[in-house]
C-alpha positions in Angstrom: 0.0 0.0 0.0 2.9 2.6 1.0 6.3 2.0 0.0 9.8 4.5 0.8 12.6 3.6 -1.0 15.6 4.9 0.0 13.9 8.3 1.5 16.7 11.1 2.2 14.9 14.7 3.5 16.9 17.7 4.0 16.2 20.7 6.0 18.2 23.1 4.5 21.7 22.1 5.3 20.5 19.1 7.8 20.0 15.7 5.9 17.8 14.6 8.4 16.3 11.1 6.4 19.3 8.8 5.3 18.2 6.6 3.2 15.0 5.0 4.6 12.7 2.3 3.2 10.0 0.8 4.6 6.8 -0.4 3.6 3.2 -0.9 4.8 0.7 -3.2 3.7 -3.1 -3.0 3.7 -5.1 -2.6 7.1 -1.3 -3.5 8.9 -0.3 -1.0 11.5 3.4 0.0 11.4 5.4 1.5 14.2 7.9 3.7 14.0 10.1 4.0 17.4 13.7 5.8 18.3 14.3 8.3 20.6 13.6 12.1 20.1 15.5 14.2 17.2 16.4 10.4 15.1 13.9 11.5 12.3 10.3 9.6 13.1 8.4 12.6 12.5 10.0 14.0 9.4 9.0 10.9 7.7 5.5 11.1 8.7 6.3 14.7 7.1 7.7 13.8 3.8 5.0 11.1 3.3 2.6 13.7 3.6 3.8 16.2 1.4 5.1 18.8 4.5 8.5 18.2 3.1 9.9 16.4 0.0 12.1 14.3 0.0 15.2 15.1 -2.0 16.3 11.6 -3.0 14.3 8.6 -3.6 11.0 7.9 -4.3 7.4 7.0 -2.1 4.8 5.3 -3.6 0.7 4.9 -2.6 -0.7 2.3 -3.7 1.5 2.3 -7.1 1.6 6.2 -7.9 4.5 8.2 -6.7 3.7 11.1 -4.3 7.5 12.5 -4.6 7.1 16.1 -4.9 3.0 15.8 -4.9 1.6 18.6 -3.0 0.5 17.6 0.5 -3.5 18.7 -0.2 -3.4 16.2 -3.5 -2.1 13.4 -0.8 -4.4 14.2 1.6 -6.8 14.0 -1.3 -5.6 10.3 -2.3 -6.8 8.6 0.9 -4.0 9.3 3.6 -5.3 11.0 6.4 -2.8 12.6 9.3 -3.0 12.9 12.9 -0.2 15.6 13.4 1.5 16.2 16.9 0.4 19.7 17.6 -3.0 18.7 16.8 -3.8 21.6 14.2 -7.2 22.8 15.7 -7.9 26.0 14.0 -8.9 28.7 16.3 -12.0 30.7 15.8 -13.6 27.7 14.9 -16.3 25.6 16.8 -15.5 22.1 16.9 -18.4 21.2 13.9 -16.9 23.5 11.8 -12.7 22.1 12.4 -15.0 18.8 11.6 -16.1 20.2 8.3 -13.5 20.9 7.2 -12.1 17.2 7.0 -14.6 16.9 4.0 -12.0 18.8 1.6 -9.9 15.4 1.8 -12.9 13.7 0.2 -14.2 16.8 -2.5 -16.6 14.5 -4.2 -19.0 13.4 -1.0 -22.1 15.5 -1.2 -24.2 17.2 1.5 -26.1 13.9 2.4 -23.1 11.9 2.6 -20.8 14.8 4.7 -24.4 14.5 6.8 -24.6 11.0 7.4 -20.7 11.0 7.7 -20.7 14.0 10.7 -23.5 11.7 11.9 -21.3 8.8 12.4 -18.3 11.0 13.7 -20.7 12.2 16.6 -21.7 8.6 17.0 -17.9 7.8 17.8 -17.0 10.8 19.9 -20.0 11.9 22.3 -17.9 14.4 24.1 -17.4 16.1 20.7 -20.9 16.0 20.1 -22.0 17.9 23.1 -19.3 20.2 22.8 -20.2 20.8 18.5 -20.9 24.8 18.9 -17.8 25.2 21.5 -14.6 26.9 19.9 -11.9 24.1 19.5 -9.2 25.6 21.0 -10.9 25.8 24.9 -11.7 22.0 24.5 -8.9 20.1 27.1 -5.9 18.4 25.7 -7.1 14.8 24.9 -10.7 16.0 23.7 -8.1 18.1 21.2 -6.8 15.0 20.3 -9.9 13.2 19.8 -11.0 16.0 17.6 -7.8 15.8 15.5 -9.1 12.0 14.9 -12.4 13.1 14.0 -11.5 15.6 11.6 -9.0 13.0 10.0 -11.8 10.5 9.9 -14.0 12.4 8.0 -12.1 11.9 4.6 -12.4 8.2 4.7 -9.0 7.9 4.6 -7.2 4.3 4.0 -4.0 5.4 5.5 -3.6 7.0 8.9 -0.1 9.0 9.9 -0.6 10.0 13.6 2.6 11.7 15.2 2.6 11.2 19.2 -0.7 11.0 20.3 -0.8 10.6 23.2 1.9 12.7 24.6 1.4 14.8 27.6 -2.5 13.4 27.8 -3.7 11.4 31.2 -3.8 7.8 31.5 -7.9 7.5 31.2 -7.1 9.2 28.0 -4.5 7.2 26.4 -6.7 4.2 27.1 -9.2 5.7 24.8 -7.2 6.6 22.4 -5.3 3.1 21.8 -9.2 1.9 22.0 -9.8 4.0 19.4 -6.9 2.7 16.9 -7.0 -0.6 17.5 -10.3 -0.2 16.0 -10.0 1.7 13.5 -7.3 -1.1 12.9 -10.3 -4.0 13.1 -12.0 -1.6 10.6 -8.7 -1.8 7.3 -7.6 1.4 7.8 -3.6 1.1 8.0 -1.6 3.3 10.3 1.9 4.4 10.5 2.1 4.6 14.1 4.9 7.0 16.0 4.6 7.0 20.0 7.0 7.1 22.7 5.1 4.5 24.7 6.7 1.9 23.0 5.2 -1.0 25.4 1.2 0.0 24.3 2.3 0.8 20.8 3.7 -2.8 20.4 0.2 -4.2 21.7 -1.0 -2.5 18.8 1.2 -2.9 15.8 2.0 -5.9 13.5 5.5 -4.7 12.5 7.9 -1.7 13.9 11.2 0.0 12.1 14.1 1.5 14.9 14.9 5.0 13.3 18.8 6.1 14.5 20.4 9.3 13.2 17.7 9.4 10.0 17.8 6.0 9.3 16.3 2.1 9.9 18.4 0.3 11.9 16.7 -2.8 12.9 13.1 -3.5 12.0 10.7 -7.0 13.2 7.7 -8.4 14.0 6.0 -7.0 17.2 4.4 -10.4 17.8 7.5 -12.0 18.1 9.2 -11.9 21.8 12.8 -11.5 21.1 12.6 -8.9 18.2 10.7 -6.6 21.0 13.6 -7.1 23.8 16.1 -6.1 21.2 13.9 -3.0 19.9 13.4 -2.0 23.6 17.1 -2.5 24.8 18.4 -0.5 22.1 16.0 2.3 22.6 16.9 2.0 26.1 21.0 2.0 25.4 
């Protein structure tokens, strides 16, 4: 479904991605773990469009989104999470919803409808809170909003950066709830979080990111390729 082949990124000067490949497969959810600064979230950022990469080559589902703008990915059917949440201010929380239907330009008012419908349906506490401004919602109703507004592109690939950082343990809970079905539901997701031990409860596969590139990569199922992900991370 997703493919990076030998990804470099540069900012300005900084070659930040070093070469990375990595794949993802249909309705699989890949992690993506190393400690801060290695280069997790700049690749979530070049397979989005934020920042191109300026060797090598990414491919959705067979087309090459090297140097695609980041609204025409959006457009194909890969939704993002980001890590700062991107709630626009001066909006109430229907309207940062609504504004998810631009990844999806061809659903009409019935669908968007029946689609906002089902997004409520998810997330009560947005649904109570639908005419308050999204910006004085708390941090993890923020976060579930984020996932909302994503979710209402249809989007077959998910990139979510950190979620749950700096949120409280009831929260959390909810929000690995919450992937590991959209997981049950085919949507893929490209996973980065710095709890490593929940995230590998909830992927199939995980890549080890050091100094811009994959160092070791295995099956999260499998008991020693965890140990030696977590003792290097831990090194």
């Amino acid at each position: 479904m997703l493919e990076l082949k030998n990804v470099h990124t540069h900012y300005g000067l900084s070659h930040v991605l070093q070469g990375v490949s990595l794949h993802v497969s249909a309705g699989e959810v890949v992690g993506l773990f190393g400690r801060n600064g290695v280069g997790k979230t700049t690749v979530i950022k070049t397979i989005s469009g934020w920042v191109g990469p300026s060797e090598g080559d990414i491919e959705f589902e067979g087309q090459s989104l090297a140097g695609v703008a980041p609204d025409r990915i959006s457009r194909s059917g890969i939704g993002l999470v980001p890590e700062d949440r991107r709630i626009f201010p001066g909006l109430t929380v229907e309207e940062n919803l609504r504004l998810g239907f631009m990844q999806a330009p061809g659903m009409g008012s019935a669908a968007q409808k029946q689609k906002l419908d089902e997004i409520f349906d998810r997330f009560p506490r947005l649904a109570e809170r639908r005419r308050q401004m999204g910006t004085t919602l708390s941090g993890g109703e923020q976060q579930m909003l984020a996932f909302a507004r994503v979710l209402t592109g249809r989007p077959r690939l998910l990139l979510i950066d950190e979620p749950t950082e700096g949120l409280a343990p009831m929260i959390v809970e909810e929000l690995f709830t919450l992937m590991r079905e959209l997981a049950r539901e085919g949507i893929a997701i490209v996973l980065v979080e710095q709890n490593v031990h929940a995230a590998l409860a909830l992927t199939n596969r995980f890549y080890l990111i050091e100094r811009g590139q994959v160092t070791y990569s295995g099956q999260a199922g499998d008991a020693t390729s965890r140990e030696e992900l977590i003792e290097r991370i831990s090194v």
